[in-house]
N, C-alpha and C positions, 0 to 999 in steps of 0.2 A: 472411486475414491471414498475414503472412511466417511461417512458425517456423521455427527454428534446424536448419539437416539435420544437425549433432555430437552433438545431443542435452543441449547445454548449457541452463541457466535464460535466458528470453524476459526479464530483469531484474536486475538486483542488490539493487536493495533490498529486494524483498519479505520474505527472511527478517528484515531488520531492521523492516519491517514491524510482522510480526509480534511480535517479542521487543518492540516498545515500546508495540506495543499488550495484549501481557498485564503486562507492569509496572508498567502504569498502575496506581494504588490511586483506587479498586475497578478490578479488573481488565476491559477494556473489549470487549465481545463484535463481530465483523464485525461483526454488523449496527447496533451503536450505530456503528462507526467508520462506516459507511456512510451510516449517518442524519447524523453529523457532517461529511461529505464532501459531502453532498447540502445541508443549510443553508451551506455553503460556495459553493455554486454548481457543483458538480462531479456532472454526471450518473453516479449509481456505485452500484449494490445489494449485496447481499449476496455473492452467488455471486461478482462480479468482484473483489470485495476477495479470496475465497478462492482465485480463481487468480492473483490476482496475487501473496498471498503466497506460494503453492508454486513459483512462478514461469514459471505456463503461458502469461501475461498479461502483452502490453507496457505499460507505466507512461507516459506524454506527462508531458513537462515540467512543466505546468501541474497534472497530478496531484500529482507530486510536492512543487511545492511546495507544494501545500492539505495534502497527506499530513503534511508538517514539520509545518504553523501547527498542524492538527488534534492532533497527538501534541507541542507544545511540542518539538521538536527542530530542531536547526540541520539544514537540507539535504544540508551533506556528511556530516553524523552516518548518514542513510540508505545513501549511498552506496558508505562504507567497511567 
């Protein structure tokens, strides 16, 4: 898989990711967001949600918007 030779994040949203998936009440652990990703239709485990949030992991399109519907957030809310 390509990564980044600057040494930048393979993503932008993953930190916002992350911050709406702990804001959630009750706050929502990887592996429930992944269980939730997975009933969605989106082949995704644990470990890939944790590098996508660090931002070691590229995000497809089609993640992202499962990631929205999953977290009740608008898509560009991710983005920015």
């Amino acid at each position: 898989m390509y990564k980044n030779k600057n040494g930048q994040l393979n993503n932008i949203a993953g930190t916002k990711i992350a911050a709406c998936r702990k804001h959630k009440n009750p706050k929502m652990s990887q592996r429930a967001l992944a269980d939730k990703m997975q009933l969605a239709g989106i082949d995704i485990d644990k470990n890939a949600v944790q590098r996508i949030e660090c931002g070691k992991r590229f995000i497809t399109d089609i993640e992202l918007k499962v990631f929205s519907q999953v977290l009740n957030v608008d898509v560009n809310e991710l983005l920015n």
